[in-house]
Structure formats: C-alpha cells, structure tokens
C-alpha positions as a Markdown table, in Angstrom:
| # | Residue | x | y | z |
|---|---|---|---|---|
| 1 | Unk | 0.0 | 0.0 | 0.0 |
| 2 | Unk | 1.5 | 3.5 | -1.2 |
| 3 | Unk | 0.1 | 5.1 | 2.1 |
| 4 | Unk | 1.3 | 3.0 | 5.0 |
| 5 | Unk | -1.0 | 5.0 | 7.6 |
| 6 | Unk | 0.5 | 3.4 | 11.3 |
| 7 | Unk | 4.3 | 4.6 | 10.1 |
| 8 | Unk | 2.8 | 8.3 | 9.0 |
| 9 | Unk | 1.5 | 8.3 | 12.5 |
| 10 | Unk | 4.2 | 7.4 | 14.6 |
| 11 | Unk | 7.2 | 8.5 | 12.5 |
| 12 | Unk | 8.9 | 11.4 | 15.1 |
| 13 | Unk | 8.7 | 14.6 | 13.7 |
| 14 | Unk | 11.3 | 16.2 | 11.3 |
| 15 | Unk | 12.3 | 19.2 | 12.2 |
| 16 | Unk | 14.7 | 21.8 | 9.7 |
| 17 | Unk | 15.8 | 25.5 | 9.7 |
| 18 | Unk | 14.6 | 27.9 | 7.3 |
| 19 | Unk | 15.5 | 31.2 | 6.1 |
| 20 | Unk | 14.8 | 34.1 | 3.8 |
| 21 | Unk | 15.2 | 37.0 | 2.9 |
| 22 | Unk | 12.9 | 40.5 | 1.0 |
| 23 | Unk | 13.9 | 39.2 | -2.2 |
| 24 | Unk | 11.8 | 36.1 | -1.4 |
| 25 | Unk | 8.4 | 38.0 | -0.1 |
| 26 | Unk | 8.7 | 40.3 | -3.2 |
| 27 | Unk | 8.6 | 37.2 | -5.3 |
| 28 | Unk | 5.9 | 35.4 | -3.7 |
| 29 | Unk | 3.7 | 39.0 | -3.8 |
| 30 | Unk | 4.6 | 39.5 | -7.0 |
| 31 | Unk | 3.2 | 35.7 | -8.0 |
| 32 | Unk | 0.0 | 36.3 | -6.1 |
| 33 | Unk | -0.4 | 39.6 | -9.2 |
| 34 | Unk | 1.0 | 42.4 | -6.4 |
| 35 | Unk | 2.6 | 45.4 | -8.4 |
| 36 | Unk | 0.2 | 45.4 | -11.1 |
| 37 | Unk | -0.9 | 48.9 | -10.2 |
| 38 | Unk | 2.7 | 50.1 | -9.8 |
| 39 | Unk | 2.2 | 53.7 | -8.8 |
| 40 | Unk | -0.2 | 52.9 | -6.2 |
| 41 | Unk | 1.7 | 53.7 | -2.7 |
| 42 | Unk | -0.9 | 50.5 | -1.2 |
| 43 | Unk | 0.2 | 48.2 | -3.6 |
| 44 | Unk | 4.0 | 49.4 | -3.6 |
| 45 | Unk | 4.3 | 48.0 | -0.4 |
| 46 | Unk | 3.9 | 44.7 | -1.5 |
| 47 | Unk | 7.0 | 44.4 | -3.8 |
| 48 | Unk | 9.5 | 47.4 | -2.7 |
| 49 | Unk | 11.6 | 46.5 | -0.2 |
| 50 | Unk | 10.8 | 50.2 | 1.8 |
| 51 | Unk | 8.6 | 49.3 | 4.4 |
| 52 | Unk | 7.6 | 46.0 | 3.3 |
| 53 | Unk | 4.6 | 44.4 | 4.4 |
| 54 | Unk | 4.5 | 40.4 | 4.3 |
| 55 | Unk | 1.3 | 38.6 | 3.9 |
| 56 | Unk | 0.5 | 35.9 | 6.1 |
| 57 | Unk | 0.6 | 33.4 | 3.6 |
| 58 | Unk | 3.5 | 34.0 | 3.2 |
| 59 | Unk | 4.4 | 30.9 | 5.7 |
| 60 | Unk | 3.4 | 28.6 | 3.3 |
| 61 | Unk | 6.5 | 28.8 | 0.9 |
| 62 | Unk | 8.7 | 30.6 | 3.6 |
| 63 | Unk | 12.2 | 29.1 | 3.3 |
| 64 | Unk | 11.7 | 27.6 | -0.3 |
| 65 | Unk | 12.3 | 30.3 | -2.9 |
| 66 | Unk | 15.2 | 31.7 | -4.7 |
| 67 | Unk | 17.0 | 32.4 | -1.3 |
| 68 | Unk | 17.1 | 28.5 | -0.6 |
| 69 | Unk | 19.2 | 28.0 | -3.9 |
| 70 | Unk | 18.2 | 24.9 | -6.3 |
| 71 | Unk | 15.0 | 23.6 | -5.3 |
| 72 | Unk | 14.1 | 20.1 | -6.4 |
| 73 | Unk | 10.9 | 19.6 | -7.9 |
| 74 | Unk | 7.8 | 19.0 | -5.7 |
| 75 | Unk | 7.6 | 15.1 | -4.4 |
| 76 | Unk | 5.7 | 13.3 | -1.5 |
| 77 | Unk | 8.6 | 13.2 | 1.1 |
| 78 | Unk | 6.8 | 12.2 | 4.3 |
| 79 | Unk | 7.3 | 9.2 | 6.4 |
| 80 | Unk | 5.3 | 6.1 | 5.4 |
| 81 | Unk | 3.5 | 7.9 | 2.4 |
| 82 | Unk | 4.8 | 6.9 | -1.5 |
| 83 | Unk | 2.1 | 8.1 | -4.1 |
| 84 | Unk | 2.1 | 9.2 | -7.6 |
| 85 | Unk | 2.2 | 13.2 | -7.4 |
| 86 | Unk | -0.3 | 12.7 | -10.6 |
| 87 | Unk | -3.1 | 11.3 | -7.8 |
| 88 | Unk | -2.3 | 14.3 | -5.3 |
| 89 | Unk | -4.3 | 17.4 | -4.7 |
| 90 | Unk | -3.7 | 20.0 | -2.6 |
| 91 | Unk | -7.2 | 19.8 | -0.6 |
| 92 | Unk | -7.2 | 22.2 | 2.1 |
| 93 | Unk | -5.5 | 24.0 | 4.2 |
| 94 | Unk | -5.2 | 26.0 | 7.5 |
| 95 | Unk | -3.1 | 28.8 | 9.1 |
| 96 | Unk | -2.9 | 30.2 | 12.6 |
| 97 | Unk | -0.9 | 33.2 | 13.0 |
| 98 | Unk | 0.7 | 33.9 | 16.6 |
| 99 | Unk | 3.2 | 36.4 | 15.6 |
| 100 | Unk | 3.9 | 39.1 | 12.7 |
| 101 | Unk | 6.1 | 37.3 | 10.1 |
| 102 | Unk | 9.7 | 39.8 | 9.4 |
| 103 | Unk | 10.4 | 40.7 | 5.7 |
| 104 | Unk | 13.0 | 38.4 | 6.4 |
| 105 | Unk | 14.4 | 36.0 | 9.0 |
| 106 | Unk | 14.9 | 32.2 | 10.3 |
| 107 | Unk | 13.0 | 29.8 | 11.7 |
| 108 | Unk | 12.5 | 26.3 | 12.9 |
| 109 | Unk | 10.2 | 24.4 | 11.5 |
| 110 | Unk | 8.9 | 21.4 | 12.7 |
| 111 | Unk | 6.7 | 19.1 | 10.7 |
| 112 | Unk | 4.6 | 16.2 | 11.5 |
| 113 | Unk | 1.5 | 14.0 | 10.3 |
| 114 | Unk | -1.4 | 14.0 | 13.1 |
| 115 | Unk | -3.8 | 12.1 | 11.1 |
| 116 | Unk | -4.4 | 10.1 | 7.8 |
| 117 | Unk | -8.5 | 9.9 | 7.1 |
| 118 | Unk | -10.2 | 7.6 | 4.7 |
| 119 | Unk | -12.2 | 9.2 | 2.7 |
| 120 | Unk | -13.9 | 5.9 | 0.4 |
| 121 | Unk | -12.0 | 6.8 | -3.2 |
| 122 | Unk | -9.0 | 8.9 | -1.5 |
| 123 | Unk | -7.2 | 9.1 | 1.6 |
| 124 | Unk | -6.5 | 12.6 | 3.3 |
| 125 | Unk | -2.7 | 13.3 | 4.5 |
| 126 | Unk | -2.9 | 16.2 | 7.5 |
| 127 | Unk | 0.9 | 17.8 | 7.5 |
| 128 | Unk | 1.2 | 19.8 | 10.6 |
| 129 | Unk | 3.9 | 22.3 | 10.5 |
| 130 | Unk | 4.8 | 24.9 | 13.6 |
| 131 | Unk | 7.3 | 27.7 | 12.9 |
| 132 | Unk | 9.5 | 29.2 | 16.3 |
| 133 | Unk | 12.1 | 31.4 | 15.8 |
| 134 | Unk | 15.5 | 32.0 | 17.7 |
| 135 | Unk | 14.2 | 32.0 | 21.1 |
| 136 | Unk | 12.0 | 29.5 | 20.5 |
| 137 | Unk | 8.3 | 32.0 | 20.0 |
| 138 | Unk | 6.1 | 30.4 | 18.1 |
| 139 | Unk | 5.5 | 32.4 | 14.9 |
| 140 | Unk | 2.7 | 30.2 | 13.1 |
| 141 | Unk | 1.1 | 26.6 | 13.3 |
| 142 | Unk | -0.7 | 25.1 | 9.6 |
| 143 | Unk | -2.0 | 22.4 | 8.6 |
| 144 | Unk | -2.1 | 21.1 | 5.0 |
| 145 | Unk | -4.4 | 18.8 | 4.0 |
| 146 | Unk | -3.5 | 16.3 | 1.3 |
| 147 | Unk | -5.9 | 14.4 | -1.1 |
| 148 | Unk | -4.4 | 11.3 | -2.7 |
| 149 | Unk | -6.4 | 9.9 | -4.6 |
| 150 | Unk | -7.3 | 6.3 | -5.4 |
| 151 | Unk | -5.3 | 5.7 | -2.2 |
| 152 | Unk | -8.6 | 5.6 | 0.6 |
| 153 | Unk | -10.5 | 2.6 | 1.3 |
| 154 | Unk | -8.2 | 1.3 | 4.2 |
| 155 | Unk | -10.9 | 1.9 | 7.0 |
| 156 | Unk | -9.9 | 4.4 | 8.7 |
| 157 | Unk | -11.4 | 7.1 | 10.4 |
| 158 | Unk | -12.9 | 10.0 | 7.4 |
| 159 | Unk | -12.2 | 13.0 | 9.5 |
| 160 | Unk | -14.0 | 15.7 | 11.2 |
| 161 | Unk | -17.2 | 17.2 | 9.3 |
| 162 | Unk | -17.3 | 21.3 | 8.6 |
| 163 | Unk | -20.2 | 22.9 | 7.2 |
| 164 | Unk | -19.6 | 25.1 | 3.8 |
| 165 | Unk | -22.8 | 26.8 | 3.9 |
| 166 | Unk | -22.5 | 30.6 | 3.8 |
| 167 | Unk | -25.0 | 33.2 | 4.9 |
| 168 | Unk | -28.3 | 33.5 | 3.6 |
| 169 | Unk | -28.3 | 36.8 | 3.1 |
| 170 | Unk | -26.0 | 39.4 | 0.5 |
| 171 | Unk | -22.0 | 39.3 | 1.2 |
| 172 | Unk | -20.9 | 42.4 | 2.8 |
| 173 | Unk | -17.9 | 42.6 | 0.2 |
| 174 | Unk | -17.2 | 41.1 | -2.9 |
| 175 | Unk | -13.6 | 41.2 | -4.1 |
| 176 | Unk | -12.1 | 40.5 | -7.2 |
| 177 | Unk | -8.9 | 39.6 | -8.5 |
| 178 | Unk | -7.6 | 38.7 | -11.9 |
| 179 | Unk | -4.9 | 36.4 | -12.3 |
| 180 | Unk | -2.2 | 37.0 | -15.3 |
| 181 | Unk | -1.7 | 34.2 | -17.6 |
| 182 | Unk | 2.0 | 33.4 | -16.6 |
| 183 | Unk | 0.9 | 33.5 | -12.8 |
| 184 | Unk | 1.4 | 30.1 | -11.7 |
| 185 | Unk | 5.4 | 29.9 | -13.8 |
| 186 | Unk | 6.3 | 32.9 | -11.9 |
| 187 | Unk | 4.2 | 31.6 | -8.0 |
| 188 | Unk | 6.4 | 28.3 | -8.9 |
| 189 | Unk | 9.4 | 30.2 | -8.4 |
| 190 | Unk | 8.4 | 30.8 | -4.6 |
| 191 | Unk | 9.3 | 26.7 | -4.3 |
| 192 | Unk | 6.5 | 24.5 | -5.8 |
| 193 | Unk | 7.7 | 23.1 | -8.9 |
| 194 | Unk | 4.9 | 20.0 | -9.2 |
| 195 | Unk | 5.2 | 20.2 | -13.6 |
| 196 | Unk | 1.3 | 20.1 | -12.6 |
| 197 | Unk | 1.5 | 24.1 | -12.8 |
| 198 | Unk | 3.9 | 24.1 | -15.8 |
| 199 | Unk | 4.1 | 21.4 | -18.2 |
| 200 | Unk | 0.5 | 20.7 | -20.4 |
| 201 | Unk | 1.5 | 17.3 | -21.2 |
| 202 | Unk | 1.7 | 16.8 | -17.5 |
| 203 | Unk | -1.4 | 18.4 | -17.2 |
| 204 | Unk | -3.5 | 16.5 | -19.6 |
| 205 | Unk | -2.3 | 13.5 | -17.8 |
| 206 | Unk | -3.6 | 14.6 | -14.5 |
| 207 | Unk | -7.0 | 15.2 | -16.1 |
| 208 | Unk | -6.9 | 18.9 | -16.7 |
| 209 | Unk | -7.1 | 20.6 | -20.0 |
| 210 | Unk | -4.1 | 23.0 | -19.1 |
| 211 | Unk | -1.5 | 23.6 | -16.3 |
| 212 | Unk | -3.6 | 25.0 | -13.5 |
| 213 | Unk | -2.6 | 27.7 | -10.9 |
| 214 | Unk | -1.4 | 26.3 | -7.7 |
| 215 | Unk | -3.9 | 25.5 | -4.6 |
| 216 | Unk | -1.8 | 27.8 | -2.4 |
| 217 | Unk | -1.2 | 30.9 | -5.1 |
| 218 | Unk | -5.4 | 30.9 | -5.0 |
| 219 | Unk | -5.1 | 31.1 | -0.8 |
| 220 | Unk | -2.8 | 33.9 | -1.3 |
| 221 | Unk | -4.7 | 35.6 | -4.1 |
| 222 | Unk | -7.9 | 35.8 | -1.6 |
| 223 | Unk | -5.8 | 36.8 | 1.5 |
| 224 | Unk | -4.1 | 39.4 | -0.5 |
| 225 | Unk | -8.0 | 40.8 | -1.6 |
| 226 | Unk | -9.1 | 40.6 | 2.2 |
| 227 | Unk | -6.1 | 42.3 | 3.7 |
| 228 | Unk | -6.5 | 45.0 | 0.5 |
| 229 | Unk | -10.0 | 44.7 | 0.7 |
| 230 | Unk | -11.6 | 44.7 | 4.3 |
| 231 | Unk | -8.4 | 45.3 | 6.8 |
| 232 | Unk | -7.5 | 48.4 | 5.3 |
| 233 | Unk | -4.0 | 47.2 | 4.3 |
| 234 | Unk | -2.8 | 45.6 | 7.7 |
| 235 | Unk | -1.5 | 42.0 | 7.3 |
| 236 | Unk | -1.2 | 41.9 | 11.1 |
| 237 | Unk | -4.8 | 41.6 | 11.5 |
| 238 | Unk | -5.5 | 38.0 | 10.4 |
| 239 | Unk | -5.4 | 35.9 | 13.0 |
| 240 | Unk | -6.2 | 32.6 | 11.3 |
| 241 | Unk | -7.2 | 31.6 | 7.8 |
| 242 | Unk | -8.6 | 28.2 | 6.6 |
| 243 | Unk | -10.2 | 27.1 | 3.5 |
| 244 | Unk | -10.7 | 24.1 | 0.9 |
| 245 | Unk | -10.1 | 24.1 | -2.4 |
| 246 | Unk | -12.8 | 22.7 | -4.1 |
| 247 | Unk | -12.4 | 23.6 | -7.7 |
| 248 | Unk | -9.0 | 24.6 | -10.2 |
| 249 | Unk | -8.4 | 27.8 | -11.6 |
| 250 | Unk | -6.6 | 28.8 | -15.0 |
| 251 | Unk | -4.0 | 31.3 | -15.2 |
| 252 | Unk | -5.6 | 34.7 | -16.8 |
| 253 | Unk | -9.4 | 33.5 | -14.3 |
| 254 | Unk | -10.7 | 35.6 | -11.9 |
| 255 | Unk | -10.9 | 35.0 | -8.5 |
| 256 | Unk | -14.5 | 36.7 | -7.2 |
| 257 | Unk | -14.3 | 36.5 | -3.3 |
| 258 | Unk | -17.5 | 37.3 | -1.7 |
| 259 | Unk | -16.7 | 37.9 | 2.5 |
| 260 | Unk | -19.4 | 37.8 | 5.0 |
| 261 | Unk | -18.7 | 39.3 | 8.8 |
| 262 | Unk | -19.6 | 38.5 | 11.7 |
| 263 | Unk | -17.3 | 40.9 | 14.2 |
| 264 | Unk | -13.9 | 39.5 | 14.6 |
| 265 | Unk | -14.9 | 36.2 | 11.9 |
| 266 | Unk | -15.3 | 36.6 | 8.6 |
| 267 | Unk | -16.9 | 34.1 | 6.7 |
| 268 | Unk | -15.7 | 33.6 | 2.7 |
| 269 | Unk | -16.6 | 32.4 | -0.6 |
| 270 | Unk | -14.3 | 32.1 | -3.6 |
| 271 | Unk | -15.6 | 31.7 | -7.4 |
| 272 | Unk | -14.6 | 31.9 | -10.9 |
| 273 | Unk | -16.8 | 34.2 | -13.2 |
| 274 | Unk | -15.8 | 33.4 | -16.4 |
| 275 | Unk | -17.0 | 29.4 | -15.7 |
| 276 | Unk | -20.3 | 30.5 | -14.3 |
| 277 | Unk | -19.8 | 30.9 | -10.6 |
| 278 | Unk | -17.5 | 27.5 | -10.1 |
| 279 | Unk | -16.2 | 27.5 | -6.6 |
| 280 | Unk | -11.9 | 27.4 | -6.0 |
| 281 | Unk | -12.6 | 28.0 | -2.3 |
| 282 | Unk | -14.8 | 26.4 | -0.3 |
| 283 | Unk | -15.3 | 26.3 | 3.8 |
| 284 | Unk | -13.1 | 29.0 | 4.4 |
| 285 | Unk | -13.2 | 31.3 | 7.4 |
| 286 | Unk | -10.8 | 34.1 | 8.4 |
| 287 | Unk | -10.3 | 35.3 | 12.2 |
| 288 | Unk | -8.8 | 38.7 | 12.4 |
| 289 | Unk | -7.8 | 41.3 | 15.3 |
C-alpha cells in the first residue's frame, strides 16, 4: 500500500531551519499579481523593499524560494507515504498566526503528520507544520491537507465534518482579483515546482485541459484581496485563515471572493466568473484582530 497509515502516524517529527530573505516575499507577492498597479503607494508596499509588508501566507512557501538555492521539484517526502504526485491534490489547508512574520528572518520548523483519514475513493494526509524562531516563540502553526487519490479505502477514520454553507443573506464585500496568464510559472518560483502548474503534457495526464494555478497561489490571491480589501491594508490583522479548495483555476481567471462578517470572523466564498460561478474555495473562514 502507497500510504502506510500506522508509520505516517508514529514516524517522530522532522524538524529543519529555514530562512529568507525581502527578495523572497517580493517574489511570492509579486506571483499572487501584487505590483500590477505600480504607482499605487498601497500596492508598492507589497514588492518594494521600503517598508515592506508580508502577507500571512506567506508561511506557506517561507524558506523555499530563490533564497534556498536549487529547489528540487515538488515530491511526497513524508514518512510512510509513497504516491504518484499525478493522484495528489492539494485539498485544504489551515493557518494560525501567533506572531507578525519579518520581511525576512529564520526559523525552525517542525513538521509532522497528526492524522491520515479515509475518505472511500481517496485518503487525506494532514501535514502539521509549527514555525518558532530564535528563542524558540512560536510564529505560526498550519495544517495542510493532502488528497491522494485512489489511495482511501483502508478503513480508517474519514475525519472531522465542517459545514460550507455561507449566509443567507448578500456578502458584505465582494472582491475580485484577476490572475495573469503566466501567474502560476512565476508563483512556482516561490518553491512548488509539481510540472502540474507548468508542463500541459503533464497536465492532460492529471486530467486537466491545461497547467492549472497552484492551490496555495489561489489562498494567497484571496488573502491578498481581504487584507487589501476589508483590513485596510494591515497583514497583522488576520489571526487565522482556513479554506478548501474545491475547484481549479486557469492562469488569466478571476478570483470573485465574496466575505461575510460576523465581528472579529469573517466568513468567505471564492468563485470563478468566467465558468459560471464554479467555486476554488470552499469552507473557508478568516479570524482577524
């Protein structure tokens, strides 16, 4: 079995140092479409290294772009789990933040797998990851949920339940953000280099007509429209952030994100126009300060 669920769960945890460095938030802003309104002092601060603001998202590639030298292409390295990257999806994914992240800086990062559900046709990887820095604070916890599938079926536990229904009423907000055509070659440079994103031969053999924009680059897309959008700029002000991604996105689609809120919880909706309303993020919630 690909998936060998008892050595994913008791395999210690794996622990590494990270760093980097402005060069490697400009990047990742600039592959989430930050700068496309240059002259704009709001959107400057996103990719000019004068009083550079980070987005939390940022955690998700921290420690992988050009800053880490050659990167090898994206692979299923975890203890007791050996599938094709052609059955994997990226299916959800969580982030607590506990602490501003720098412009640039270390950390240690410590990874682990808490659970492995069976979901019937696919099994669900949970990577836990907690980032502390030098004096060992806590800067952010996430949790990345991993679809392989054709790999479920073992009988296993299928996980906790979370409803996706928004309101019933109008969203507050809506917020919308175009993607570039070359978006997902330049994200890739930020440290995900699954050919899934690149290569259409790959592509068609995953099942999709084109390379599709990366999972994560969508998360970042609507966290950049919610800090822009609702937060008045401040990236310090989201607390947590948790979604699923429930449908792909081309590069050159817009991301429509519709936000709901409820005091200090927004509630959020993510959709493609151009394919009719198709959802890309699904059961995602933001806490903020």
């Amino acid at each position: 079995m690909p998936i060998d669920v008892k050595a994913a769960l008791s395999a210690a945890p794996t622990v590494r140092e990270v760093s980097w460095t402005e060069r490697d938030v400009i990047l990742y802003h600039l592959g989430l479409g930050a700068g496309t309104a240059s002259l704009d002092p709001a959107e400057l601060g996103w990719v000019y290294e004068k009083d550079l603001r980070v987005l939390p998202t940022f955690a998700m590639v921290a420690g992988q772009g050009v800053s880490a030298g050659t990167v090898k292409p994206a692979g299923m390295n975890l203890p007791g789990i050996d599938v094709d990257l052609r059955k994997i999806l990226h299916g959800g994914q969580s982030l607590t933040l506990h602490a501003p992240i720098p412009a640039s800086g270390t950390v240690t990062i410590s990874s682990r797998i808490p659970a492995v559900w069976d979901k019937g046709k696919a099994a669900v990887v949970v990577l836990e990851q907690t980032a502390t820095d030098a004096d060992g604070n806590p800067l952010w916890t996430s949790a990345m949920q991993i679809w392989a599938r054709g790999e479920g079926g073992f009988g296993g536990d299928a996980g906790p339940e979370v409803p996706a229904a928004a309101p019933d009423h109008a969203p507050d907000k809506v917020l919308v953000s175009p993607t570039s055509t070359q978006q997902a070659l330049v994200y890739r440079l930020s440290g995900d280099l699954n050919p899934l994103h690149a290569d259409p031969a790959f592509a068609k053999m995953a099942g999709f007509d084109q390379p599709i924009l990366h999972g994560l680059a969508s998360y970042g897309v609507v966290c950049k429209a919610v800090v822009d959008g609702v937060l008045d700029g401040d990236p310090s002000r989201v607390q947590s952030f948790s979604v699923r991604f429930a449908g792909s996105l081309y590069p050159g689609e817009t991301i429509e994100t519709a936000v709901w809120q409820d005091g200090d919880r927004l509630t959020l909706r993510a959709t493609c126009p151009e394919r009719d309303g198709q959802p890309v993020l699904t059961h995602a919630s933001m806490e903020i300060r």
